[in-house]
TORLUM-758687 format. One line per 8 residues: number of its first residue (from 1); for each residue x, y, z of N, C-alpha, C. Coordinates in nm, 3 decimals. Example, Ala and Ser with C-alpha at 12.3 -4.5 7.8 and 13.67 -1.06 7.14 Angstrom:
2
1> 1.319/-0.569/0.780/1.230/-0.450/0.780/1.320/-0.330/0.780; 1.285/-0.225/0.708/1.367/-0.106/0.714/1.290/0.003/0.787
***
This chain:
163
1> 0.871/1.544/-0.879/0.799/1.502/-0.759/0.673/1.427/-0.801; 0.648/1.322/-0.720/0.513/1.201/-0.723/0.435/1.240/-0.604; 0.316/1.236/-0.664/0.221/1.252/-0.531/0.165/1.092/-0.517; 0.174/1.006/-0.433/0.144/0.858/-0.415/0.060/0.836/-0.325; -0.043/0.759/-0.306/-0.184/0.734/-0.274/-0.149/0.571/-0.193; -0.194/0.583/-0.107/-0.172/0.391/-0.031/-0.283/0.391/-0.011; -0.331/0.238/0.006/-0.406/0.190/0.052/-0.391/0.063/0.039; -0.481/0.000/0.179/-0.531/-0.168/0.133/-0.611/-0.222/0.224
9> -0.657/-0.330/0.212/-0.773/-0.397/0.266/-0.897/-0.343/0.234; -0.930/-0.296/0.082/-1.066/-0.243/0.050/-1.132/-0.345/0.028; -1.099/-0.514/0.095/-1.187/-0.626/0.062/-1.330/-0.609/-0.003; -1.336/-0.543/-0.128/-1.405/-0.534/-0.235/-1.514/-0.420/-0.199; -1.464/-0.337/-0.128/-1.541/-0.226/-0.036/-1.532/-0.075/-0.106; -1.589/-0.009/-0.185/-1.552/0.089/-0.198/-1.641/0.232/-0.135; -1.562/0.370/-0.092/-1.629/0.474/-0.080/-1.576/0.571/-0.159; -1.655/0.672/-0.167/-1.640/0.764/-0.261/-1.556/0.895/-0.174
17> -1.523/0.869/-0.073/-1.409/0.981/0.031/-1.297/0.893/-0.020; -1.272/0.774/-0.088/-1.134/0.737/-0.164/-1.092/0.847/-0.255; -1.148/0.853/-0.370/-1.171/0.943/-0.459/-1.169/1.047/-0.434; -1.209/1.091/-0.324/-1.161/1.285/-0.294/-0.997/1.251/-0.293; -0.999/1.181/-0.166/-0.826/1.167/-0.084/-0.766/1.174/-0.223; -0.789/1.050/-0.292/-0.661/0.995/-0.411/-0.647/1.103/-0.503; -0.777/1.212/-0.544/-0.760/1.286/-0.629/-0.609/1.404/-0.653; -0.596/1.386/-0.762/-0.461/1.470/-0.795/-0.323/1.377/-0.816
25> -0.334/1.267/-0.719/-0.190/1.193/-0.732/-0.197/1.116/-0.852; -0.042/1.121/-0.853/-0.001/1.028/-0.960/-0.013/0.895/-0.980; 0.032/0.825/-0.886/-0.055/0.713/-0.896/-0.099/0.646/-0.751; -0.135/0.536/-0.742/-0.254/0.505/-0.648/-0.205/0.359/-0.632; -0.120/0.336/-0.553/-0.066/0.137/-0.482/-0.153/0.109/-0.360; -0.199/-0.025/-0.425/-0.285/-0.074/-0.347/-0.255/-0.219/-0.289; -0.213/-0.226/-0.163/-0.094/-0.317/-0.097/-0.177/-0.451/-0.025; -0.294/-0.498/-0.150/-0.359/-0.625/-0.138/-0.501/-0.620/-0.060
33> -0.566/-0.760/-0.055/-0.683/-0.800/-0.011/-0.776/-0.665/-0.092; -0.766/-0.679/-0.215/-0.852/-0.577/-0.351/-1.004/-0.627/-0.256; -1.008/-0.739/-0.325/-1.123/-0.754/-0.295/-1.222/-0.852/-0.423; -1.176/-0.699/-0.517/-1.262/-0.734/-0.665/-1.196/-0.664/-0.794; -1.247/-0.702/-0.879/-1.143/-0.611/-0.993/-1.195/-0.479/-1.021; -1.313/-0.485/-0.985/-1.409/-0.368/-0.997/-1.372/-0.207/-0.927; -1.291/-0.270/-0.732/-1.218/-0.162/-0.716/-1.079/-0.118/-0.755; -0.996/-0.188/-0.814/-0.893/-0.171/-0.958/-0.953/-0.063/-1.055
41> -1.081/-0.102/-1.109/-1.132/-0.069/-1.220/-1.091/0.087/-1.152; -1.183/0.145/-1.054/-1.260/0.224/-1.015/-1.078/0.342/-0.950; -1.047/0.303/-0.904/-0.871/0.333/-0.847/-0.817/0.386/-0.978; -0.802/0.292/-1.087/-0.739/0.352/-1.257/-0.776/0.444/-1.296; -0.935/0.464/-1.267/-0.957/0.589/-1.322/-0.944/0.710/-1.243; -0.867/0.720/-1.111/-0.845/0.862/-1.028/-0.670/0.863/-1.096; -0.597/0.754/-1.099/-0.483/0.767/-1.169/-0.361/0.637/-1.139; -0.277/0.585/-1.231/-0.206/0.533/-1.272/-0.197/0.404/-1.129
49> -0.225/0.267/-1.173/-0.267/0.209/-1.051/-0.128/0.087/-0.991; -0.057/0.060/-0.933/-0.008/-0.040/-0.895/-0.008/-0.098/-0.784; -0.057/-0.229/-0.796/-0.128/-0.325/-0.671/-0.061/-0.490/-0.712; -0.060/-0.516/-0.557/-0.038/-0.648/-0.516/-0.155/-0.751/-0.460; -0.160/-0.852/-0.496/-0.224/-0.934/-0.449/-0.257/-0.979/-0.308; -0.361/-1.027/-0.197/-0.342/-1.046/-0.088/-0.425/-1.166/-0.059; -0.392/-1.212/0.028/-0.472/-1.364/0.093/-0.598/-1.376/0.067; -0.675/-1.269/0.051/-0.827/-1.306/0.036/-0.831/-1.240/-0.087
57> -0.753/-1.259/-0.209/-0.777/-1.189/-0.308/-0.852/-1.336/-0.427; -0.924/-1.316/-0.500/-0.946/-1.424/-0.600/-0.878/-1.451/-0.731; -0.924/-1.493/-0.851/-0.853/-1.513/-0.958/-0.831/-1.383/-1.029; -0.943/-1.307/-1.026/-1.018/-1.190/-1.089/-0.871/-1.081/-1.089; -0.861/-1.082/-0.928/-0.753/-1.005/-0.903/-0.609/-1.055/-0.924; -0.577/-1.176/-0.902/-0.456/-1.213/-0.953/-0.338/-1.225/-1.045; -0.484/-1.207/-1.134/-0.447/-1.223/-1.337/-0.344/-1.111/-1.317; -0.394/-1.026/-1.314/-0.339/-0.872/-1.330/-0.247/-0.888/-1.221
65> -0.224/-0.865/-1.107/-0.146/-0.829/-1.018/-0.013/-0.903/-0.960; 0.057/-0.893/-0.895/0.172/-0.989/-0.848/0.154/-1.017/-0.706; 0.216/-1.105/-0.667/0.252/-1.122/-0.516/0.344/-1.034/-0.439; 0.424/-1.000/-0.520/0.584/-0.896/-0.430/0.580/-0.807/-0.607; 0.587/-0.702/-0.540/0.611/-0.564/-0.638/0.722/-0.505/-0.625; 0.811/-0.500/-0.715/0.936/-0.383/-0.686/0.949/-0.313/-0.815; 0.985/-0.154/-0.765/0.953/-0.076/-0.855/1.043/0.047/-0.807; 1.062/0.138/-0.910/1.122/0.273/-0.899/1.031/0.327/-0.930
73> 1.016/0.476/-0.859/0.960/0.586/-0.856/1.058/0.715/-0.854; 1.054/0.773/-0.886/1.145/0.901/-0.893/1.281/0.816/-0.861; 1.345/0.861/-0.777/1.473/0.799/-0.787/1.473/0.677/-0.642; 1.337/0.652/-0.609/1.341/0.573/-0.464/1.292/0.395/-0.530; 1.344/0.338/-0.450/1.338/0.195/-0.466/1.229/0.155/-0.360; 1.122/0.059/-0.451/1.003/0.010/-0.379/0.912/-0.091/-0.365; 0.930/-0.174/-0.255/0.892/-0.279/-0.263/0.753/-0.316/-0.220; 0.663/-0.384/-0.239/0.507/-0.424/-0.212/0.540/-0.539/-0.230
81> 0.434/-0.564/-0.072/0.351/-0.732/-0.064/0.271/-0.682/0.050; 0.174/-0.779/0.028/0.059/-0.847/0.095/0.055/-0.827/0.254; 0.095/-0.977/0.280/0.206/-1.000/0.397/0.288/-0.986/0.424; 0.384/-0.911/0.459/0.510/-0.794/0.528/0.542/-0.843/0.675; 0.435/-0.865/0.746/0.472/-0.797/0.891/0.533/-0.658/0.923; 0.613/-0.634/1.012/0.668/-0.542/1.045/0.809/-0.485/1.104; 0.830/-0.372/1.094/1.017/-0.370/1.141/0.986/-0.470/1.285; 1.119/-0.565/1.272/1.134/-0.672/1.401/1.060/-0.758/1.395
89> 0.966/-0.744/1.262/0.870/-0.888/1.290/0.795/-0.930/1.124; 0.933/-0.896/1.029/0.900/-0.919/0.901/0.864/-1.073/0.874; 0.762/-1.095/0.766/0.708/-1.202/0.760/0.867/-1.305/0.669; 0.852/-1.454/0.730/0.968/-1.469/0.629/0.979/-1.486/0.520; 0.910/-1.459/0.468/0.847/-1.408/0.313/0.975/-1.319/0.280; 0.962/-1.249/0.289/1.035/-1.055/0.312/1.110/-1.094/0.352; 1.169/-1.108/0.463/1.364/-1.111/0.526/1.448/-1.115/0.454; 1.440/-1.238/0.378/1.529/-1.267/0.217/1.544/-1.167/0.139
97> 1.384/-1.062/0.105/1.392/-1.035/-0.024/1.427/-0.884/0.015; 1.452/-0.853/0.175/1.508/-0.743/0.213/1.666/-0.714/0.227; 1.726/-0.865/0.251/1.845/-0.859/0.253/1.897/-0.845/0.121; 1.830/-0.908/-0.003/1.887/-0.951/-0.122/1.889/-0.790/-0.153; 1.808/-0.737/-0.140/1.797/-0.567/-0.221/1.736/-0.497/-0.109; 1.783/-0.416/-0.059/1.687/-0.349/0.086/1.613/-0.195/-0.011; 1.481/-0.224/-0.023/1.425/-0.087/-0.085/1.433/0.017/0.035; 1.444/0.172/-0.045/1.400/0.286/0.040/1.236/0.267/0.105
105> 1.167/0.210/0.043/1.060/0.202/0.095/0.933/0.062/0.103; 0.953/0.014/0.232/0.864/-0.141/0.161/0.693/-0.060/0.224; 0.615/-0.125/0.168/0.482/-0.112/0.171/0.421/-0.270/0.160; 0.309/-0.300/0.300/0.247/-0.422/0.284/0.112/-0.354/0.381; 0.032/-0.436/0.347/-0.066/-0.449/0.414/-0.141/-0.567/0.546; -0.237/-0.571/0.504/-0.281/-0.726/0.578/-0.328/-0.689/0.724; -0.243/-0.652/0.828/-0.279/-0.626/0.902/-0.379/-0.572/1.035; -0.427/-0.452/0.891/-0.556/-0.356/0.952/-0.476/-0.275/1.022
113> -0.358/-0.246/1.007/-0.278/-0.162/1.150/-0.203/-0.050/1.075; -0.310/0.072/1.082/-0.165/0.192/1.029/-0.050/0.179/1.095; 0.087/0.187/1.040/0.193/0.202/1.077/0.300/0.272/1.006; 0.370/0.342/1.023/0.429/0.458/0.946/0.584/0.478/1.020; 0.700/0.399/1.000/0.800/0.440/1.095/0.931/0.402/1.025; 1.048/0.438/1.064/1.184/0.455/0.953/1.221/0.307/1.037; 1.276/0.209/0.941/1.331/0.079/1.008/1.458/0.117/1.047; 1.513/0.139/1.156/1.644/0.199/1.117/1.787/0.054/1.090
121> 1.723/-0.069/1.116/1.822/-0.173/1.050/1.870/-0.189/0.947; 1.736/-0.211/0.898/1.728/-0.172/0.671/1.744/-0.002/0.638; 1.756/0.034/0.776/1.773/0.210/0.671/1.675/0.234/0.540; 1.517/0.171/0.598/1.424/0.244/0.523/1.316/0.280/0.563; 1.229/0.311/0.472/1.066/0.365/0.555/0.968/0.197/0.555; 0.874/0.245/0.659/0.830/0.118/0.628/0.676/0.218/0.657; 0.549/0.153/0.551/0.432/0.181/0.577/0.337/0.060/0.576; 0.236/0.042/0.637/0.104/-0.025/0.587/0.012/0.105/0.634
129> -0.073/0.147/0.527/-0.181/0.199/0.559/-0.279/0.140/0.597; -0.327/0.077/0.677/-0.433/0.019/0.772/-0.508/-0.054/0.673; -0.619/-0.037/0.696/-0.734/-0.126/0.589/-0.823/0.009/0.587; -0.849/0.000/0.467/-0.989/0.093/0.407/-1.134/0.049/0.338; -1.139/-0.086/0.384/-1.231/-0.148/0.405/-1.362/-0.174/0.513; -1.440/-0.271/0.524/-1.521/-0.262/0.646/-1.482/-0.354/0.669; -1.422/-0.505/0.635/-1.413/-0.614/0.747/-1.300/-0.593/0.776; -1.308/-0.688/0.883/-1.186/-0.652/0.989/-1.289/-0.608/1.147
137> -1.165/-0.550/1.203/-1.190/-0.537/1.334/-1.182/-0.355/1.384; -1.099/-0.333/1.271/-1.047/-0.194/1.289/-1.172/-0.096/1.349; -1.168/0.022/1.377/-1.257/0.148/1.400/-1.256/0.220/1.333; -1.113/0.211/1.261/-1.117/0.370/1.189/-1.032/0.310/1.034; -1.093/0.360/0.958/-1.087/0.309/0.835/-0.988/0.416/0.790; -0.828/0.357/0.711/-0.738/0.437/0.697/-0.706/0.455/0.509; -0.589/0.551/0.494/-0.554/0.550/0.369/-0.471/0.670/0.395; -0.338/0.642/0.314/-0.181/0.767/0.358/-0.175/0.793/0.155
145> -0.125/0.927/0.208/-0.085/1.020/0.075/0.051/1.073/0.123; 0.139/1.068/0.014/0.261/1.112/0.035/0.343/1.183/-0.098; 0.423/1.217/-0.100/0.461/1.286/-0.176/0.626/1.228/-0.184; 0.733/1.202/-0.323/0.815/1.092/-0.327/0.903/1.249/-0.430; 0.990/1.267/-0.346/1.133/1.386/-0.422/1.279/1.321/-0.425; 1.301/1.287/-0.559/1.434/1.193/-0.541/1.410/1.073/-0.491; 1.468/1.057/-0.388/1.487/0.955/-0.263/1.418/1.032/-0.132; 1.334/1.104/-0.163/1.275/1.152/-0.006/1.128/1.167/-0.017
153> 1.118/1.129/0.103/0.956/1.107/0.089/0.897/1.246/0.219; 0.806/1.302/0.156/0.732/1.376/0.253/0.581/1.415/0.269; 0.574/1.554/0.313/0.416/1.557/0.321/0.311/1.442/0.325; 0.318/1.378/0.423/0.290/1.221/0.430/0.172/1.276/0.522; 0.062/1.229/0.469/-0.115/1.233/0.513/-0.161/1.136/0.497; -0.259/1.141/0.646/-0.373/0.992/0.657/-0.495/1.094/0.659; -0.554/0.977/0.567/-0.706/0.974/0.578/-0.815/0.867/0.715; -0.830/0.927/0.757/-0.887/0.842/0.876/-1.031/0.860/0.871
161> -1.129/0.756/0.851/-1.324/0.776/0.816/-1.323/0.645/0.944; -1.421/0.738/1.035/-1.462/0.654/1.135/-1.532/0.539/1.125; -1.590/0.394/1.134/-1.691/0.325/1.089/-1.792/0.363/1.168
***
């Protein structure tokens, strides 16, 4: 079992209630608009980091990171980007790269919009953890912890810090 940490939109924003939440998990995906490399830096050291790049990301962050992430975790298939959209309204970025391989689990950000719900077309999970940043528009500044057994995902927690 993986204990897994989301987040994104820390547009170069960091708080130190990250660091409580993330503490203990295994590792820590961070589903774009970093910000800076500095909150990379700062994410590596609570534990094992994998992040995607996002629209307002710079060079700093790029070097290191990708545009579309796919990856195994325990025995679940997992895909990251940026820009996603959402079940019924995937960006066309994604459509392709959902049909070509449909992961158990895609993760994007961008939005500012927690969303947490099973696609049932692609027969997978779909998350963006909101933004955990300050710009934006949002109120409530988010970040989800979950826990990854086999192919099943559970004990799934948000962090919600009011602005």
């Amino acid at each position: 079992m993986k204990k897994i940490g989301i987040l994104s939109d820390t547009h170069a924003y960091w708080d130190d209630r990250y660091a409580t939440f993330l503490q203990g998990c295994d590792e820590i995906w961070h589903a774009g608009d970093i910000g800076s490399y500095e909150i990379m830096e700062r994410l590596s050291q609570i534990a094992t980091l994998r992040a995607v790049w996002g629209n307002c990301d710079g060079q700093d962050v790029r070097r290191c990171t990708t545009e579309l992430y796919r990856f195994k975790v325990e025995d679940a298939n997992i895909m990251m980007k940026h820009i996603g959209g959402s079940p019924d309204h995937y960006d066309h970025s994604v459509r392709e790269q959902l049909l070509i391989e449909t992961p158990d689990l895609f993760v994007c950000g961008h939005s500012h919009i927690l969303k947490v719900m099973h696609d049932k077309k692609f027969n997978m999970l779909f998350i963006n953890p909101g933004a955990a940043g300050l710009q934006g528009w949002q109120k409530v500044r988010t970040l989800v912890r979950l826990d990854i057994e086999g192919k099943t995902f559970k004990n799934l927690e948000v962090l919600e810090i009011k602005r």
